[in-house]
Each structure stands twice: as structure tokens, then as C-alpha cells.
C-alpha positions as CSV (number, residue, x, y, z in Angstrom):
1,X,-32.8,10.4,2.8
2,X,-35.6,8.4,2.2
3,X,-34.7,4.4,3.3
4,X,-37.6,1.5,2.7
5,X,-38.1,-0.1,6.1
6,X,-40.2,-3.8,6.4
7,X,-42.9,-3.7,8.6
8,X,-42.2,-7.3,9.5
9,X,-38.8,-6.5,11.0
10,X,-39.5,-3.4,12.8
11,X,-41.2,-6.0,15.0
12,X,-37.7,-7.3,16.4
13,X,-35.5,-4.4,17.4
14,X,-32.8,-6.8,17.3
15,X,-32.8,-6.2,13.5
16,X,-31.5,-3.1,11.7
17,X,-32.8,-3.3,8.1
18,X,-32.7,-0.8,5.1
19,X,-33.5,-0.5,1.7
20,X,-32.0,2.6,-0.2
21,X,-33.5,4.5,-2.6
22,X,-32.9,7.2,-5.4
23,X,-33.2,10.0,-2.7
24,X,-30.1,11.1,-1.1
25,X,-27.6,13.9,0.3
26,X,-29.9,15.7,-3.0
27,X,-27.7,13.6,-5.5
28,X,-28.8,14.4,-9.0
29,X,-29.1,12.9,-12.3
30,X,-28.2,10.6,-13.6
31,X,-27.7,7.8,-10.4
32,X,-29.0,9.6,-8.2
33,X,-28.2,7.9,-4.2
34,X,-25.9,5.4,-6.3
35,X,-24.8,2.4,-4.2
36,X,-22.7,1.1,-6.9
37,X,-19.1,1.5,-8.2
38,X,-19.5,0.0,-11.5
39,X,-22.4,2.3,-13.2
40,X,-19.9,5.0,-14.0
41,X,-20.3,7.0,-10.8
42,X,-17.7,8.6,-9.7
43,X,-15.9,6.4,-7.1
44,X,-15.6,9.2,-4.0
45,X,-19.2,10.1,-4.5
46,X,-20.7,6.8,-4.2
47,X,-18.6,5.7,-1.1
48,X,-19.9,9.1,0.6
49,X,-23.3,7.5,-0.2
50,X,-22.9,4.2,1.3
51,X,-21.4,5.5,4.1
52,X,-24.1,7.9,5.0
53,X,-26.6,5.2,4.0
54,X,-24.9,3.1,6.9
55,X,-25.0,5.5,9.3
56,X,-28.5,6.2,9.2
57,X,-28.9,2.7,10.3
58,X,-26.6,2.8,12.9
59,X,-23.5,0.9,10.9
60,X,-19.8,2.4,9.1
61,X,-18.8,1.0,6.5
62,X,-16.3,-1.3,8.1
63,X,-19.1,-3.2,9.5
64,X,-20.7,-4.3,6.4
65,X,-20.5,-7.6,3.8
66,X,-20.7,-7.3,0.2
67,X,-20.7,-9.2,-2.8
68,X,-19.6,-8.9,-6.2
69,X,-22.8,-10.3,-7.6
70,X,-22.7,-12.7,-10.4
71,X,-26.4,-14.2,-11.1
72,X,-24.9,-17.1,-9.4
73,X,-26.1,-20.1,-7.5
74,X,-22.9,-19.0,-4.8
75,X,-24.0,-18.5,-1.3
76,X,-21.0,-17.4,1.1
77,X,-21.2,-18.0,4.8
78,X,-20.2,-14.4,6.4
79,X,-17.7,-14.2,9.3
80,X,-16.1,-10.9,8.9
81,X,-17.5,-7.2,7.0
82,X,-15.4,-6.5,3.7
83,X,-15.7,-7.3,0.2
84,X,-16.4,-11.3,0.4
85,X,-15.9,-12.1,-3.4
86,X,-18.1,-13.5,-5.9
87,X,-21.6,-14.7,-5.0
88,X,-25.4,-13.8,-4.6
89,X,-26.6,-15.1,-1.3
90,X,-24.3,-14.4,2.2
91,X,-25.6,-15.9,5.2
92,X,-24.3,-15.1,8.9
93,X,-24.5,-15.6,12.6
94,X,-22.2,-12.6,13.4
95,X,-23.5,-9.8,15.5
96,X,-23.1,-6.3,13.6
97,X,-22.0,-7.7,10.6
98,X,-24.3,-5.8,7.6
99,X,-25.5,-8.1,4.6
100,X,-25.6,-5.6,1.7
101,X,-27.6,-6.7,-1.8
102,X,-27.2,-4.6,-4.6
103,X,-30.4,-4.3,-6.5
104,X,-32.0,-2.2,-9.4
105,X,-34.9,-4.8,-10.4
106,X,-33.7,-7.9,-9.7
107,X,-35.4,-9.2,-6.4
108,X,-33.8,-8.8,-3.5
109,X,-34.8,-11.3,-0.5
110,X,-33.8,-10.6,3.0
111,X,-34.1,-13.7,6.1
112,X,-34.1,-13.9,9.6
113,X,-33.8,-16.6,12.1
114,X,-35.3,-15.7,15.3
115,X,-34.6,-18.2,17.3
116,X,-31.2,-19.4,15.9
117,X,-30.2,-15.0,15.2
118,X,-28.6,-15.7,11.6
119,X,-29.9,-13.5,9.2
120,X,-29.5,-13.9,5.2
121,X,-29.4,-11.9,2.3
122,X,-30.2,-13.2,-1.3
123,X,-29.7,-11.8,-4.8
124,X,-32.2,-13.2,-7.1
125,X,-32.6,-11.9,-10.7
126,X,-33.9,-14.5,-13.1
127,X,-30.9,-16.4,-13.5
128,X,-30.1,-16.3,-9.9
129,X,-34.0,-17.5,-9.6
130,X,-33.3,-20.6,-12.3
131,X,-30.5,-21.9,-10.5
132,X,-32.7,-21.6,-7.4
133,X,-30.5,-19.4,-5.2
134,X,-33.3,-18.6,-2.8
135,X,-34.1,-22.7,-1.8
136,X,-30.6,-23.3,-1.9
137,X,-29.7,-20.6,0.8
138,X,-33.0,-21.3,2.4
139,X,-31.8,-25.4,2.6
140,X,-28.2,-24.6,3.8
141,X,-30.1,-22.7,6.7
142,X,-32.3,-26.0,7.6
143,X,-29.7,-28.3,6.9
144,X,-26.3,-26.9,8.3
145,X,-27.5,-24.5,10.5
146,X,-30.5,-26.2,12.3
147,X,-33.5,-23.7,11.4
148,X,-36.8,-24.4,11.7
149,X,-39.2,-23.1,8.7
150,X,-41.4,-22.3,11.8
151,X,-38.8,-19.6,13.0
152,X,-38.1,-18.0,9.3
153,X,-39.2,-14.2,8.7
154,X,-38.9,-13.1,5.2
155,X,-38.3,-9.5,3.6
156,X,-39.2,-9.3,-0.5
157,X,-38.0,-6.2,-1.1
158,X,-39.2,-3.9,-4.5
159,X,-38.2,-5.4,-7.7
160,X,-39.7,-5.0,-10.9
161,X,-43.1,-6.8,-11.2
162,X,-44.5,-8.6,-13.8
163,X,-46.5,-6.5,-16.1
164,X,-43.2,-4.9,-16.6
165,X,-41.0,-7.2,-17.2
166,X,-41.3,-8.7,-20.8
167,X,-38.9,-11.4,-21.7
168,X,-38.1,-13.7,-24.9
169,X,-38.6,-17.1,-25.3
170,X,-34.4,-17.5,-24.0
171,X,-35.5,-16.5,-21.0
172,X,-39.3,-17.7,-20.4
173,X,-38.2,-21.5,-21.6
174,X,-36.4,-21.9,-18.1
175,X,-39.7,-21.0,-16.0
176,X,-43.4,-23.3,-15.3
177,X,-46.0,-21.3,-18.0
178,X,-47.9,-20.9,-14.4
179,X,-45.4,-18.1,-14.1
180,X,-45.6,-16.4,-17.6
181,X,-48.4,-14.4,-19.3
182,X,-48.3,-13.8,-22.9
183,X,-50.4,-10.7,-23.8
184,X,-50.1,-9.4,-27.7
185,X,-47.1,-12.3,-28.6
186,X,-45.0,-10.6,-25.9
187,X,-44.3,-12.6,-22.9
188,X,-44.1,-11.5,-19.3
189,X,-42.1,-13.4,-16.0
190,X,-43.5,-13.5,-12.5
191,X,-40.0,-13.2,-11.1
192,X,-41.8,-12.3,-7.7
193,X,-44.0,-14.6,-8.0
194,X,-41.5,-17.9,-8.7
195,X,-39.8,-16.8,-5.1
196,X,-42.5,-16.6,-3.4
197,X,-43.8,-20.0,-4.1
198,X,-39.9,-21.0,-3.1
199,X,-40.5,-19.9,0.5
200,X,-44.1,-21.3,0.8
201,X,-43.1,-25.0,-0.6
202,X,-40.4,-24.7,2.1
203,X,-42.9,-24.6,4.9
204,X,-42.3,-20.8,5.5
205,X,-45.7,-19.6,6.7
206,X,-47.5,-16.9,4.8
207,X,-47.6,-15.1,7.6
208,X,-44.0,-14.8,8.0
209,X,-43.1,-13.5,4.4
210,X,-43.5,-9.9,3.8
211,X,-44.0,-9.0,0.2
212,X,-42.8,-5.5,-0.9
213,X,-45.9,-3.9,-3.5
214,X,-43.5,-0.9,-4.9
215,X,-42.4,-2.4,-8.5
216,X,-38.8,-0.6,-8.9
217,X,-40.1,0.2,-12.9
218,X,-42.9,1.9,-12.3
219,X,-41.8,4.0,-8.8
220,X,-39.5,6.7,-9.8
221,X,-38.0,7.3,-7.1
222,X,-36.7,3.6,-6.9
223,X,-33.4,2.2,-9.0
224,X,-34.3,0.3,-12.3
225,X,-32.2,-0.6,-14.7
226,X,-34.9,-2.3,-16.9
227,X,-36.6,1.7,-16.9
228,X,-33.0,3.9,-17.3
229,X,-30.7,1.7,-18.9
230,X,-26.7,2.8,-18.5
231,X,-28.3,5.5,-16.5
232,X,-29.5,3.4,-13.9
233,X,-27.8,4.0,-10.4
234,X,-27.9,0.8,-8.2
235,X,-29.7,0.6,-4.5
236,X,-28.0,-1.2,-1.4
237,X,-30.5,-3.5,0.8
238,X,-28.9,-4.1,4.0
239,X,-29.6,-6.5,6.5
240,X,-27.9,-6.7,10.3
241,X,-28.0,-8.5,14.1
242,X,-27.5,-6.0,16.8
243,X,-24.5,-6.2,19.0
244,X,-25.8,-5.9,22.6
């Protein structure tokens, strides 16, 4: 099984982190390590995946969150594992409770609290990313949880970059041109790029954000649904607090 670690929060063994990837209990084609129940998997297969997925990081499937993701603006505060209904953000300060994003491009965005211990985990595609999930998740943490910018680690995990990922004018219209590039009357986001500049006009340090390089188009052995279409499996990102 071959799981995408960050480098930033190896640092705190406090934190069990994981990002899944096409490879897997040698799960052909077409999805591959599939995560998801809605692609046309079959159903028993991909709950054998997740499970084994958690257990390499130490978790069942009992202990984790997740979402039926939307490309909403809805962030849910966690309290309990299970299926916590509509939303794209889920924030926590429960100890082995596992914050699962579903991702297969879109950019998925992973937060810690080191001094507070709440962790969150945000779904950001582009609509997500218009209706400014990530600074609304990042405000509810400084505004109704007490966190300090200062005390913030951040986890970008692989989505697609920009060269790959052409969009019309629909989409583009929503974004600052700072963030587009037109190249032969096609244009191209900075999806990445737009979240990033969320965290740093927050006051998160540079320092403290971790910025994935893989771009899930152009790896193979990473989920894209811009690259394969209805054959596109889905990958699980999965962020926890260890109990003691």
C-alpha cells in the first residue's frame, strides 16, 4: 500500500495523517485503491479498502468522520466518527476521531492546532474555493475556538495543478486574473495557488504550510477525475489526534 505522508506532521507524533493513493491490496483497473462508494465500485470492495487504509494508520473504521461532500461553504464541528451529513470542511477537538476528505483533484487541506489539539480537514474544489471554505473554517478556528495563526500547521495535499487544469470563462469569472493564465485562448485556474494566499493573508506563517508538489493529473499513480473521467476511483485524506 503506498499512503502520502506530510513531512510537516511527522514532526508531532501526536498526529496520525494519510493520504491514499491508487495502490492497494493490488486492486486493478479501473479504481484501483477506490475510497469512494459512489464511482460504481462495488460496495464490499471499497469498504475492504478503507478499512485496511485505516488500519495502516492505526484507526477502524468506527473511529473515523466523513462527509458527503457537496462543493459547499458547510463546515461541521465533529464530536463523534460516522457519516456526519452534508458538508466540505469538519473540524474537531476529539481524540481518535479521523477526519476523512475524499479527493480526486480537487484540493484537499488538512489543519492542526498545536497548542489548542483541534485538527481540521477541508474540501476545496473550485466552488468550495469561491465560497471561501478554507477562510471560513480557518475563521471559525480563531473566532470560536480561540486559535492563534501563530499555532496553525497546514497540510496541502496533491490536487491537480494549474497547467492542467483549463477552465471556461463560467468558471475563471469567479477568480482575481492574478490567478488565471490564458495560453492559446484557453484559460487555466491556480486552484492551489488561490488557497494558499488564503492561509498567508490569515497570518499563517510560511513556514507552517506544507505544500504538496505531486499534481494528481499528471502522477499516475494518484486519483484524478479531470485525467480518467467515470473511471476515476476516489482517494481518502485522513487526518487524526492520538488518544493517550
Amino acid at each position: 500500500m503506498q499512503i502520502i505522508k506530510s513531512s510537516l506532521f511527522q514532526k508531532f507524533p501526536e498526529i496520525i495523517f494519510g493520504l491514499s493513493t491508487k495502490i492497494g491490496l493490488d486492486r486493478t483497473e479501473p479504481f484501483y485503491f477506490n475510497m469512494s462508494l459512489t464511482v460504481g465500485d462495488d460496495r464490499e470492495i471499497v469498504r475492504a479498502n478503507r478499512e485496511a487504509f485505516y488500519n495502516e494508520l492505526g484507526l477502524t473504521t468506527e473511529q473515523i468522520a466523513i462527509q458527503k461532500q457537496i462543493h459547499s461553504d458547510i463546515i461541521t464541528i465533529v464530536g463523534e466518527p460516522g457519516l456526519v451529513g452534508e458538508s466540505d470542511a469538519m473540524i474537531t477537538t476529539q481524540k481518535g476521531i479521523g477526519l476523512a476528505i475524499s479527493t480526486a483533484d480537487c484540493t484537499p487541506i488538512f489543519i492542526y492546532d498545536r497548542n489548542n489539539q483541534i485538527i481540521a480537514a477541508v474540501h476545496s474544489g473550485w466552488r468550495g474555493t469561491e465560497k471561501q471554505i478554507l477562510r471560513k473554517t480557518i475563521l471559525i478556528l480563531l473566532e470560536q475556538f480561540n486559535c492563534s495563526p501563530n499555532d496553525l500547521l497546514v497540510y496541502i495535499g496533491p490536487s491537480i495543478c494549474q497547467k492542467n487544469y483549463e477552465v471556461g470563462d463560467e468558471v475563471a469569472k469567479h477568480f482575481h486574473r492574478t490567478y488565471i493564465k490564458k495560453i492559446d485562448h484557453k484559460l487555466f485556474l491556480d486552484l492551489l495557488g488561490v488557497n494558499k494566499d488564503v492561509l498567508l493573508d490569515l497570518g499563517i506563517h510560511k513556514s507552517s504550510i506544507e505544500i504538496s508538489s505531486l499534481c494528481s493529473y499528471e502522477e499516475k499513480y494518484l486519483q484524478s477525475y479531470r485525467r480518467d473521467g467515470k473511471r476515476s476511483g476516489r482517494a481518502l485524506g485522513l487526518i487524526a489526534m492520538r488518544e493517550k
